[in-house]
Structures are given as structure tokens and as C-alpha cells.
mmJSON file of the N, C-alpha and C atoms, coordinates in Angstrom:
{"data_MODEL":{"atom_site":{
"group_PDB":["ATOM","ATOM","ATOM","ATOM","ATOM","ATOM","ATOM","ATOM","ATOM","ATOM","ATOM","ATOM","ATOM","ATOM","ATOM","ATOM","ATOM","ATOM","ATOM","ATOM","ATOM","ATOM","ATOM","ATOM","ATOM","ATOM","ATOM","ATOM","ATOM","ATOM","ATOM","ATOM","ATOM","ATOM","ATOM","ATOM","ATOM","ATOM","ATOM","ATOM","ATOM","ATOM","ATOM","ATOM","ATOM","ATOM","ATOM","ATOM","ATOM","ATOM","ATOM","ATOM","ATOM","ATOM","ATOM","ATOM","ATOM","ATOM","ATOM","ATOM","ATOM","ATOM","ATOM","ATOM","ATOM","ATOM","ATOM","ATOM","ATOM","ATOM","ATOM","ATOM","ATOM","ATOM","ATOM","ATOM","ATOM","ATOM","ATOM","ATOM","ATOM","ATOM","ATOM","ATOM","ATOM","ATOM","ATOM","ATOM","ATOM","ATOM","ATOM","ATOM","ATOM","ATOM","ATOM","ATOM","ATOM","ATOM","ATOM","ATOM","ATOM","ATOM","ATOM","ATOM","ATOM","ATOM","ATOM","ATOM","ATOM","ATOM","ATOM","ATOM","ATOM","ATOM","ATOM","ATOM","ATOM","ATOM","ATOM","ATOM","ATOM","ATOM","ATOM","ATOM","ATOM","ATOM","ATOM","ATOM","ATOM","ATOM","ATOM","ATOM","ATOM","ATOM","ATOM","ATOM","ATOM","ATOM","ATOM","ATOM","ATOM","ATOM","ATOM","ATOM","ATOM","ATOM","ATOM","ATOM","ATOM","ATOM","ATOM","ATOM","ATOM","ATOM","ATOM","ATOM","ATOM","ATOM","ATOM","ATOM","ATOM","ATOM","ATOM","ATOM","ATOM","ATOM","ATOM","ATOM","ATOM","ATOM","ATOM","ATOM","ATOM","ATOM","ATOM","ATOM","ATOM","ATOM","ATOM","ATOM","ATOM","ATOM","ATOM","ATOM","ATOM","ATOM","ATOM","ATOM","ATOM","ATOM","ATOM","ATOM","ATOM","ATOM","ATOM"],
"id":[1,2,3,4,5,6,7,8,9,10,11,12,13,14,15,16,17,18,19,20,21,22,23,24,25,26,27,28,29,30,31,32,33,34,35,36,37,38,39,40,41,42,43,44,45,46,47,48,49,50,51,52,53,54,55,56,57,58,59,60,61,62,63,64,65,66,67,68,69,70,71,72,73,74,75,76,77,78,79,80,81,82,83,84,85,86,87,88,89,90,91,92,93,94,95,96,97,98,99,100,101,102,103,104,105,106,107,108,109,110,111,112,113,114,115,116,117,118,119,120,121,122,123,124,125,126,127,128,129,130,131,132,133,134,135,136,137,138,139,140,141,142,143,144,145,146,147,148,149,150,151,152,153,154,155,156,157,158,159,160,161,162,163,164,165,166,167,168,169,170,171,172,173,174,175,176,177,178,179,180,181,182,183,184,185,186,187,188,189,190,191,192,193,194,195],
"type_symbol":["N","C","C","N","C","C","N","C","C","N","C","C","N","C","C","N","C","C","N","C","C","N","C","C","N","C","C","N","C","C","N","C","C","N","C","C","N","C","C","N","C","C","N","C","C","N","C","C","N","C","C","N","C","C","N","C","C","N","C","C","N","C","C","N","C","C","N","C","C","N","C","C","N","C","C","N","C","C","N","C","C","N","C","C","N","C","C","N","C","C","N","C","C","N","C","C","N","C","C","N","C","C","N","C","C","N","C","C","N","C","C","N","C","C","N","C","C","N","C","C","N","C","C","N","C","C","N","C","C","N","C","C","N","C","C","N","C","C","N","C","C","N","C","C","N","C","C","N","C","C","N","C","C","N","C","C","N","C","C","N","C","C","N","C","C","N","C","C","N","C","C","N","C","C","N","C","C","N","C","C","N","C","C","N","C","C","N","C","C","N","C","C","N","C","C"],
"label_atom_id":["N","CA","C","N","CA","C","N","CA","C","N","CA","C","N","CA","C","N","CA","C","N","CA","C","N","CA","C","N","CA","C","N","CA","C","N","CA","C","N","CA","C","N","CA","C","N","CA","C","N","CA","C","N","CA","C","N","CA","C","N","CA","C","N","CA","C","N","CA","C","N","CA","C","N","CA","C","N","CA","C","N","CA","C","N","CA","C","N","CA","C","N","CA","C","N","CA","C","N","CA","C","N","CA","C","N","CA","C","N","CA","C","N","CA","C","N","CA","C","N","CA","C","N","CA","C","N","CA","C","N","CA","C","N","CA","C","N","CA","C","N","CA","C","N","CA","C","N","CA","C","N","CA","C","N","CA","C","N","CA","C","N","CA","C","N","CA","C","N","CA","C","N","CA","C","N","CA","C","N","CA","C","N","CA","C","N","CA","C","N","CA","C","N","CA","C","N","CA","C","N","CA","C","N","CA","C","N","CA","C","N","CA","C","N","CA","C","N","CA","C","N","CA","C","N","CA","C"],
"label_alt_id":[null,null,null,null,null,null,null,null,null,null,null,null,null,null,null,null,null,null,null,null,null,null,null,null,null,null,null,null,null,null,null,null,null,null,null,null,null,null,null,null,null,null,null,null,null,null,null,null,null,null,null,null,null,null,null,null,null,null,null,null,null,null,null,null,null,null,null,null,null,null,null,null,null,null,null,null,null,null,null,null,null,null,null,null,null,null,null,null,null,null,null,null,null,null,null,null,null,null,null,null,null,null,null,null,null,null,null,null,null,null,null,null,null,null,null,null,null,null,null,null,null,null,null,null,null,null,null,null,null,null,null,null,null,null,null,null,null,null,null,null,null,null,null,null,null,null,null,null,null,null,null,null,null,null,null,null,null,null,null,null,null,null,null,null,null,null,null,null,null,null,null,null,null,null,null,null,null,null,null,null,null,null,null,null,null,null,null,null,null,null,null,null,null,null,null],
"label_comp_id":["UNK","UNK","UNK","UNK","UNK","UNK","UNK","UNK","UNK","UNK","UNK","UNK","UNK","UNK","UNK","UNK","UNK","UNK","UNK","UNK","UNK","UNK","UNK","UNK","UNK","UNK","UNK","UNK","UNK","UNK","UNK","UNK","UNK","UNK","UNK","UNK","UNK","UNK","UNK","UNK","UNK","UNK","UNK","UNK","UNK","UNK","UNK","UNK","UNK","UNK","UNK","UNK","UNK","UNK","UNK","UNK","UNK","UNK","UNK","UNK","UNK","UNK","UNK","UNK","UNK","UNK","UNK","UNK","UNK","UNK","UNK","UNK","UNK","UNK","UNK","UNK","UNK","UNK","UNK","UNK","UNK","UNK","UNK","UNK","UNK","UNK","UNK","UNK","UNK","UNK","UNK","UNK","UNK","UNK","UNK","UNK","UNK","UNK","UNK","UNK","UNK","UNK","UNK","UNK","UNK","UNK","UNK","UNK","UNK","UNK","UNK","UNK","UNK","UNK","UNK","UNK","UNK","UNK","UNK","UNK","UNK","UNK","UNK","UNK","UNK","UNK","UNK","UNK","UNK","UNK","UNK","UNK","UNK","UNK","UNK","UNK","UNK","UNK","UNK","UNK","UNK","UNK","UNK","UNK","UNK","UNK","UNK","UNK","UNK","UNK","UNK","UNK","UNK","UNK","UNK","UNK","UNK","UNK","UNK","UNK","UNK","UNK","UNK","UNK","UNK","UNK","UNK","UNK","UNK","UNK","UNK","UNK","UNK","UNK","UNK","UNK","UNK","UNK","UNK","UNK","UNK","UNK","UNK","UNK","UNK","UNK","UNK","UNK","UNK","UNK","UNK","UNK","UNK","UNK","UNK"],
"label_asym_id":["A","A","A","A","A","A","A","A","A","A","A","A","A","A","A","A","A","A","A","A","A","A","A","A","A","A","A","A","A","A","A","A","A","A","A","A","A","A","A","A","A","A","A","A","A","A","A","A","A","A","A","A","A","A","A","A","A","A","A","A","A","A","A","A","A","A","A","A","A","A","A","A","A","A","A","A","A","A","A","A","A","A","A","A","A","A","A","A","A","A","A","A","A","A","A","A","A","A","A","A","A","A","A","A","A","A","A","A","A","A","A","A","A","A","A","A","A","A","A","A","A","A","A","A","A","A","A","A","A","A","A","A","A","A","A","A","A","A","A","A","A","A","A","A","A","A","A","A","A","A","A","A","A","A","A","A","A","A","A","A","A","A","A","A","A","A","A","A","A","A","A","A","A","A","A","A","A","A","A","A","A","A","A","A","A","A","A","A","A","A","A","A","A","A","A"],
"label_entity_id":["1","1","1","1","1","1","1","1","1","1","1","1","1","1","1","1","1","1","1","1","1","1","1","1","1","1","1","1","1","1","1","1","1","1","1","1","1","1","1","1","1","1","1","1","1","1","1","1","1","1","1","1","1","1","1","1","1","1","1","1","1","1","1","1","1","1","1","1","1","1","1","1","1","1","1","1","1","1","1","1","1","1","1","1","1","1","1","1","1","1","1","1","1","1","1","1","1","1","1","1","1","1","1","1","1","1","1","1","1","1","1","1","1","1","1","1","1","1","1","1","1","1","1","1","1","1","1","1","1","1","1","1","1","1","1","1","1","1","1","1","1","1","1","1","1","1","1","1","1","1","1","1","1","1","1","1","1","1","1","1","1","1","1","1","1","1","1","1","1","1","1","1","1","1","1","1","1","1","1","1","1","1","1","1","1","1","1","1","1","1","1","1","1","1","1"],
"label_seq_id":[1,1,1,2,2,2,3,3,3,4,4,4,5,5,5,6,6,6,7,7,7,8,8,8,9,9,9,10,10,10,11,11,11,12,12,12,13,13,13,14,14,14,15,15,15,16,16,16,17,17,17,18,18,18,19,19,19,20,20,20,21,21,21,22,22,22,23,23,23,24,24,24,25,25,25,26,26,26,27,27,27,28,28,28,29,29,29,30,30,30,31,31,31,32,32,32,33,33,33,34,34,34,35,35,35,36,36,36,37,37,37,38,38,38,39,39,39,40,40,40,41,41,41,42,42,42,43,43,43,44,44,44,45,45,45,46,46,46,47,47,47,48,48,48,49,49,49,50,50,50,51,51,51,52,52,52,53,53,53,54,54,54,55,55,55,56,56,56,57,57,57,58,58,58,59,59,59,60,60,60,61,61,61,62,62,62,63,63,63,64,64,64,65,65,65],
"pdbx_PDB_ins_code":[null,null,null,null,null,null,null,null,null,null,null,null,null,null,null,null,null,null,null,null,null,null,null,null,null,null,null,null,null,null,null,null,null,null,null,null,null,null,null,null,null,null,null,null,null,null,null,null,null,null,null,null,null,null,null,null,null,null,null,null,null,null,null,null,null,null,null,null,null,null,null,null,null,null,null,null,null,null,null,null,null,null,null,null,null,null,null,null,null,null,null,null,null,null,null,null,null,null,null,null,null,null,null,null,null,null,null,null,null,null,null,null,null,null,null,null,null,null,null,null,null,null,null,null,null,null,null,null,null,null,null,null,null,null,null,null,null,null,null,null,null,null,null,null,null,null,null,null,null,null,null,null,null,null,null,null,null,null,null,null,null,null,null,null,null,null,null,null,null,null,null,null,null,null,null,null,null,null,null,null,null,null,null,null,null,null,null,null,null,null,null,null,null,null,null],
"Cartn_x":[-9.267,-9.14,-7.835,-7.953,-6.736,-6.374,-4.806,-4.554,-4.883,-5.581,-6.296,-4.9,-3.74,-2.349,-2.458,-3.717,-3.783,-5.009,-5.372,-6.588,-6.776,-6.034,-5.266,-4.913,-4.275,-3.883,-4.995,-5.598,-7.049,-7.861,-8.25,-9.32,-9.21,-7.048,-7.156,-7.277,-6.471,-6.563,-8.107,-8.667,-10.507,-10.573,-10.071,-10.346,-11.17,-11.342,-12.238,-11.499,-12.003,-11.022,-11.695,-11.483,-11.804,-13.487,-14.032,-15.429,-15.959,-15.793,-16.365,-16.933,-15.787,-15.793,-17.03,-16.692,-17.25,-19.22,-19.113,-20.526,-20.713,-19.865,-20.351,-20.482,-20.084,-19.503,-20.466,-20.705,-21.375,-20.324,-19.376,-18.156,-17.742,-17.495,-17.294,-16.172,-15.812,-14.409,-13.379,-13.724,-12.758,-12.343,-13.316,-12.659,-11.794,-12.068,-11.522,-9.637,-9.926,-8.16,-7.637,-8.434,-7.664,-7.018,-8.037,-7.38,-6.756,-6.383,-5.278,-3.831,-4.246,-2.806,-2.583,-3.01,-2.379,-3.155,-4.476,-5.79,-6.387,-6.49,-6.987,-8.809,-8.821,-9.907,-11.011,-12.526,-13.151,-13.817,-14.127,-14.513,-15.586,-16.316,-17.975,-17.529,-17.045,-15.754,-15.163,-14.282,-13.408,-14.664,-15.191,-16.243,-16.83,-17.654,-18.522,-17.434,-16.154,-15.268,-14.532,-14.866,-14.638,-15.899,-16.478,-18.147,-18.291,-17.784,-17.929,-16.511,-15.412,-14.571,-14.672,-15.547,-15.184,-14.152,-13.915,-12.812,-13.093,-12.677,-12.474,-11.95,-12.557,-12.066,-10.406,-9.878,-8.803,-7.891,-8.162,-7.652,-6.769,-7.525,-7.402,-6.197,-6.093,-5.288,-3.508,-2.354,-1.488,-1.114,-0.187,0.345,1.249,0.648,1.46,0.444,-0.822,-1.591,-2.909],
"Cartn_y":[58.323,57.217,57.38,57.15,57.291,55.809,55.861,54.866,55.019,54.5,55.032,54.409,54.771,54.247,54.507,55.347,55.01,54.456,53.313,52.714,51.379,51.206,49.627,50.163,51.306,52.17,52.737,53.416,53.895,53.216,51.859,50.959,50.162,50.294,49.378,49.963,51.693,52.02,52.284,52.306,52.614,50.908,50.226,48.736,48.033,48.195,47.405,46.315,45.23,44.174,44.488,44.177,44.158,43.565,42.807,42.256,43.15,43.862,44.831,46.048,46.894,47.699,47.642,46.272,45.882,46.52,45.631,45.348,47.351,48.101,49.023,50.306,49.902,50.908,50.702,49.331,48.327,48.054,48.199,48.17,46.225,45.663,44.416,43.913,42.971,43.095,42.767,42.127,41.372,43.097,43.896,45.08,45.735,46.207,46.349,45.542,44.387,43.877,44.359,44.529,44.966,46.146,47.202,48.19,48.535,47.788,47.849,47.008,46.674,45.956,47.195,47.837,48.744,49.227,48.4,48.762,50.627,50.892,52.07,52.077,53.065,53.021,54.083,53.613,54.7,55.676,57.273,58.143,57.94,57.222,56.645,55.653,54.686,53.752,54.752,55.282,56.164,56.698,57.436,58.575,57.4,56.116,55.342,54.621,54.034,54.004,54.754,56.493,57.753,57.416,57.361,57.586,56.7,55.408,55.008,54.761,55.298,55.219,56.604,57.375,58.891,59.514,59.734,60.277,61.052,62.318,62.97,61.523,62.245,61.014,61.154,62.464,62.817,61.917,61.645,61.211,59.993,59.223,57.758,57.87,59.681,59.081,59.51,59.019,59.561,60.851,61.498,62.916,62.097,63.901,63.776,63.182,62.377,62.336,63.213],
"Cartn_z":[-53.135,-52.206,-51.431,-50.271,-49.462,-48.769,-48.258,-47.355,-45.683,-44.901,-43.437,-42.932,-42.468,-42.039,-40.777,-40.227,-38.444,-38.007,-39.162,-38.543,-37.338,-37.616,-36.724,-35.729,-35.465,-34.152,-33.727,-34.003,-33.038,-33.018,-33.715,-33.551,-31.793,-31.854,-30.849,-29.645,-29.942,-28.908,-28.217,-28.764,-28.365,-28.039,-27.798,-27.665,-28.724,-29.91,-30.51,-31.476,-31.119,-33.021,-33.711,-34.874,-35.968,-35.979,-35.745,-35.769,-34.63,-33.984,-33.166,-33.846,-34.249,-35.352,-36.228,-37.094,-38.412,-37.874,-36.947,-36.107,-35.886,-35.427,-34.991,-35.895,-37.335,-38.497,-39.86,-39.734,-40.98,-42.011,-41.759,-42.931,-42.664,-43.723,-43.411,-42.404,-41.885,-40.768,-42.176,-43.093,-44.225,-45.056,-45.04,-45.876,-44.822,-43.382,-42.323,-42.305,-42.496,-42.657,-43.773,-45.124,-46.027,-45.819,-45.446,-45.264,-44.083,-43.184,-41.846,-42.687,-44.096,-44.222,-45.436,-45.905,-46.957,-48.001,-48.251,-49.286,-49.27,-50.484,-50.37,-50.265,-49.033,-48.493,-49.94,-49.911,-50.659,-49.239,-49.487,-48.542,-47.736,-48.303,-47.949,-46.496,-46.887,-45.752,-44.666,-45.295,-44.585,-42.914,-43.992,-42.836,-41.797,-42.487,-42.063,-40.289,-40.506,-39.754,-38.893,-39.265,-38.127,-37.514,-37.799,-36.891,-35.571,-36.257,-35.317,-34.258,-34.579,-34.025,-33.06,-33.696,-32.51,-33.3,-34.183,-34.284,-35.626,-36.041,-37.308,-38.465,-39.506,-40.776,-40.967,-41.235,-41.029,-40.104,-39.007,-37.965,-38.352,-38.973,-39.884,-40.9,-41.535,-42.828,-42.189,-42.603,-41.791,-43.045,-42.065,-42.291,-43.967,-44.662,-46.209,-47.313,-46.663,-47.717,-48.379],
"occupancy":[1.0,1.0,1.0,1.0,1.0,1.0,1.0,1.0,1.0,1.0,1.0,1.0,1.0,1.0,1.0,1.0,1.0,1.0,1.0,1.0,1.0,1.0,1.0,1.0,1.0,1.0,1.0,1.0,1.0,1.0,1.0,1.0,1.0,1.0,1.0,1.0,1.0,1.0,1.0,1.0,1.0,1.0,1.0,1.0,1.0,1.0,1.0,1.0,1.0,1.0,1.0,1.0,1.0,1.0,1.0,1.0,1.0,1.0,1.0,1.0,1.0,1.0,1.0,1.0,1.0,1.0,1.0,1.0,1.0,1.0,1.0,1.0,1.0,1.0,1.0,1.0,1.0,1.0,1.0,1.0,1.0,1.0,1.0,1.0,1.0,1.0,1.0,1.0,1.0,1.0,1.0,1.0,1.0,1.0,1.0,1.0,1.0,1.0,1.0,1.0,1.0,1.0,1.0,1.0,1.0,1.0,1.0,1.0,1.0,1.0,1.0,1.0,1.0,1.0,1.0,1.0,1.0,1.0,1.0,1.0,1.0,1.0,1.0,1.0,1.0,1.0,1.0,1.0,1.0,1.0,1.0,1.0,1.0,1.0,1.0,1.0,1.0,1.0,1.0,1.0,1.0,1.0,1.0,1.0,1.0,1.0,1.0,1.0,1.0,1.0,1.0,1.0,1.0,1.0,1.0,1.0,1.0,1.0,1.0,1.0,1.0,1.0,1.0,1.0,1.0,1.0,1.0,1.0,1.0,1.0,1.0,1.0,1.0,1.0,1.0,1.0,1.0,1.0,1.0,1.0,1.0,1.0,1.0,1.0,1.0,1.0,1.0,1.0,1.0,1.0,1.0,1.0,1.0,1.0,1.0],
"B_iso_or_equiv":[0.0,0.0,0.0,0.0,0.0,0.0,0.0,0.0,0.0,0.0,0.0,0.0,0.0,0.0,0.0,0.0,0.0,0.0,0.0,0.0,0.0,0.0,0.0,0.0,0.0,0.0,0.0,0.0,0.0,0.0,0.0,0.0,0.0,0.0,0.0,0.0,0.0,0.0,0.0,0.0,0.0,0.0,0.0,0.0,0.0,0.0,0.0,0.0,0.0,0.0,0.0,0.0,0.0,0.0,0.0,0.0,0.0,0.0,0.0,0.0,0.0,0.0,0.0,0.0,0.0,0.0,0.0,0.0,0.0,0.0,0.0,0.0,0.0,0.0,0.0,0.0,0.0,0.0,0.0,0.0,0.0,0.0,0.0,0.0,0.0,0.0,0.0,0.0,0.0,0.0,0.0,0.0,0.0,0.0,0.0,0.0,0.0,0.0,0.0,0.0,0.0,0.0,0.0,0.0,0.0,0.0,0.0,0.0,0.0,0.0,0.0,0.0,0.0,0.0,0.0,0.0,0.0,0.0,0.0,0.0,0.0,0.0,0.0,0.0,0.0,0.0,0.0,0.0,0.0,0.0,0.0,0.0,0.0,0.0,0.0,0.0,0.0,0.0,0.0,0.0,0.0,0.0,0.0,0.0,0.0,0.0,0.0,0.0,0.0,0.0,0.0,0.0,0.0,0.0,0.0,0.0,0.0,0.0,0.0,0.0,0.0,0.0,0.0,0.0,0.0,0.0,0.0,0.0,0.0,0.0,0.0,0.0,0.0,0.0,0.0,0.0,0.0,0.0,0.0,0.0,0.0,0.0,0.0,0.0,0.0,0.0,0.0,0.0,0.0,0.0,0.0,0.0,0.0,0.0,0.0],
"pdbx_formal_charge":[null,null,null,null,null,null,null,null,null,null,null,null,null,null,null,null,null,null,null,null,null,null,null,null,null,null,null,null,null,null,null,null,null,null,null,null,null,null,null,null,null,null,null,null,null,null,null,null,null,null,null,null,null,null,null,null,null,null,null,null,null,null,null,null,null,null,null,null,null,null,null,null,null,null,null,null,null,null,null,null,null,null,null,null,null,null,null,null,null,null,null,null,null,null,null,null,null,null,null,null,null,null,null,null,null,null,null,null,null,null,null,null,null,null,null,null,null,null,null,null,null,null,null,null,null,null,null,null,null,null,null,null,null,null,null,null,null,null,null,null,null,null,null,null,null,null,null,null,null,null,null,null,null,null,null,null,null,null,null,null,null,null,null,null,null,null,null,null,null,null,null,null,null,null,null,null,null,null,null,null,null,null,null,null,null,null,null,null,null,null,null,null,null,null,null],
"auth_seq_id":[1,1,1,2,2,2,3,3,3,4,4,4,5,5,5,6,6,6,7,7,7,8,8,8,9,9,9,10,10,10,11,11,11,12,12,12,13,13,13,14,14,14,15,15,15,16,16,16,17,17,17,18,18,18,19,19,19,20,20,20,21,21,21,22,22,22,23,23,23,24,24,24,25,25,25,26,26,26,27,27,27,28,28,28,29,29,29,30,30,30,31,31,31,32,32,32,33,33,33,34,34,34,35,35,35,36,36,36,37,37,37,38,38,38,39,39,39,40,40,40,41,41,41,42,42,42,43,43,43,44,44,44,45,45,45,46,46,46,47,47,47,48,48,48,49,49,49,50,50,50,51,51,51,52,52,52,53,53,53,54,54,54,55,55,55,56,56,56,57,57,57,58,58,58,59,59,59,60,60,60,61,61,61,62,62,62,63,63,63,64,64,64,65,65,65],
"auth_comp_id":["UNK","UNK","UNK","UNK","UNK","UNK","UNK","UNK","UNK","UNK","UNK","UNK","UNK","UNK","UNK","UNK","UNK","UNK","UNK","UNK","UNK","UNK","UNK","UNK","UNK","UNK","UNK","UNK","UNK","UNK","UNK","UNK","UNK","UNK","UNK","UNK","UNK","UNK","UNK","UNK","UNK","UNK","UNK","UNK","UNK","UNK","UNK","UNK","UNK","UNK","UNK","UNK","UNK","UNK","UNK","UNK","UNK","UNK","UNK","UNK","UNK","UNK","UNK","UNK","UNK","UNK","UNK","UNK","UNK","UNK","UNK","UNK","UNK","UNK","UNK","UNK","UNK","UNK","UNK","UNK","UNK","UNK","UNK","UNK","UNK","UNK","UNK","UNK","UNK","UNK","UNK","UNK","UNK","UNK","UNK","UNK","UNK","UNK","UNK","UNK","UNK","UNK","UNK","UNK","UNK","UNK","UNK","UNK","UNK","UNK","UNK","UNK","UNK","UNK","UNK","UNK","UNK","UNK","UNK","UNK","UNK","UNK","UNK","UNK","UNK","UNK","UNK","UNK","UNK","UNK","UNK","UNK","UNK","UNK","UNK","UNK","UNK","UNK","UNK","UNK","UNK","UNK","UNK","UNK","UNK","UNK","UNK","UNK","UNK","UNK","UNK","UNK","UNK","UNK","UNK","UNK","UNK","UNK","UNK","UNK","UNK","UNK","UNK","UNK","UNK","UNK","UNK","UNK","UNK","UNK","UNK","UNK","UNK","UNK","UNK","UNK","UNK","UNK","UNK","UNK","UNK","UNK","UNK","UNK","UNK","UNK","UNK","UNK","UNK","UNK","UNK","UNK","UNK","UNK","UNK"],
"auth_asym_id":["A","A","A","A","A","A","A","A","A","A","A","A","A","A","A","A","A","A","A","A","A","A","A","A","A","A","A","A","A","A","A","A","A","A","A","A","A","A","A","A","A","A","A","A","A","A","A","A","A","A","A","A","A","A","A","A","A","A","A","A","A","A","A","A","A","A","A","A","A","A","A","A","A","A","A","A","A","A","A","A","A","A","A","A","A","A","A","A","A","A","A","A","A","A","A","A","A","A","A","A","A","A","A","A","A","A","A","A","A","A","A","A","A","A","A","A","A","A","A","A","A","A","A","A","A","A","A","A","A","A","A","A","A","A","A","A","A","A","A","A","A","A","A","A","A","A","A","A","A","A","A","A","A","A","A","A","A","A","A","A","A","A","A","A","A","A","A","A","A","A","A","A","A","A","A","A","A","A","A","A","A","A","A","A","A","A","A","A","A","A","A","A","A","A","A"],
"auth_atom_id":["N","CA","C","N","CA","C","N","CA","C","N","CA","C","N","CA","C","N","CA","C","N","CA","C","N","CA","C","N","CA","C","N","CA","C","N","CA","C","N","CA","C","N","CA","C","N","CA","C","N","CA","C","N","CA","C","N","CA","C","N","CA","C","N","CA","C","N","CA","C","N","CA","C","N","CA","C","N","CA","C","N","CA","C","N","CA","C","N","CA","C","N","CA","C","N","CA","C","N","CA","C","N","CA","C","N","CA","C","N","CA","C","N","CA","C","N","CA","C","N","CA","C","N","CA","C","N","CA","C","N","CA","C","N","CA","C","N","CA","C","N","CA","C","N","CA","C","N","CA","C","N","CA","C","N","CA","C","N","CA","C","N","CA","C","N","CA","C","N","CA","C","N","CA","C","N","CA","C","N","CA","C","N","CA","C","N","CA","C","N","CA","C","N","CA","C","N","CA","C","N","CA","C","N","CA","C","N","CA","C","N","CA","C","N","CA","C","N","CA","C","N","CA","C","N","CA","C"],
"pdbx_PDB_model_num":[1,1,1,1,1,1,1,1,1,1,1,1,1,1,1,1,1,1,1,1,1,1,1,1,1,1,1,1,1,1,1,1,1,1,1,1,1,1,1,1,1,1,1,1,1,1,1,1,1,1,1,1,1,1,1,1,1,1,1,1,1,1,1,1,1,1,1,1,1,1,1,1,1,1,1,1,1,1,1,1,1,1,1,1,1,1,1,1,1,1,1,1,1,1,1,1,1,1,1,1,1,1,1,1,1,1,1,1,1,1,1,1,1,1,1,1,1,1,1,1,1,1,1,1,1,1,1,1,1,1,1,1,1,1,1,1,1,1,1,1,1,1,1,1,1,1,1,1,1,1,1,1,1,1,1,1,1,1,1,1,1,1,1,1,1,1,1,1,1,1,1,1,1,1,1,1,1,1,1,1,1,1,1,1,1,1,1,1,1,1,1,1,1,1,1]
}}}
């Protein structure tokens, strides 16, 4: 399980809040805040939230983890 420490940053920069996302990922928006405040994400999440962000899963976790 990792921390996604650039998820709040590319969600916004792609313009989406949080209930946008949720809607476009299936991931709940309430697990979505957890893990924009520090929650460790599981990989299933992780990927499900690249997908729909456009972006490598990688992208999400920051450098060193």
C-alpha cells in the first residue's frame, strides 16, 4: 500500500473535485479525501484513480516510495 502524495495535485490540475473523480473512477469521493489527506491507498484504488485521471499509477505516488 502506498501514500498517492500527488493525488490532490493532478486531480486538480485535470480540473476535477473530488465528486467528479469519484463519479469517473468508482472509487468513493469519502475514500478519495482520505487519501488526499495522508491514508494509504490499496493498488486496486491506486490503478482504478490513474485510469481515470490519464495518468500512469506511478504518477500519483511521490518520489522515494
Amino acid at each position: 500500500m502506498l501514500v498517492l502524495t500527488k493525488l490532490k495535485q493532478i486531480r486538480q490540475r485535470k480540473g476535477f473535485s473530488q465528486r467528479d473523480l469519484a463519479k469517473r473512477s468508482g472509487v468513493a469521493q469519502a475514500t478519495i479525501s482520505h487519501l488526499e489527506k495522508g491514508r494509504e491507498a490499496r493498488f486496486v484504488t491506486m490503478n482504478a484513480l490513474a485510469r481515470a485521471l490519464e495518468v500512469e499509477p506511478e504518477a500519483l505516488v511521490g518520489e522515494g516510495q
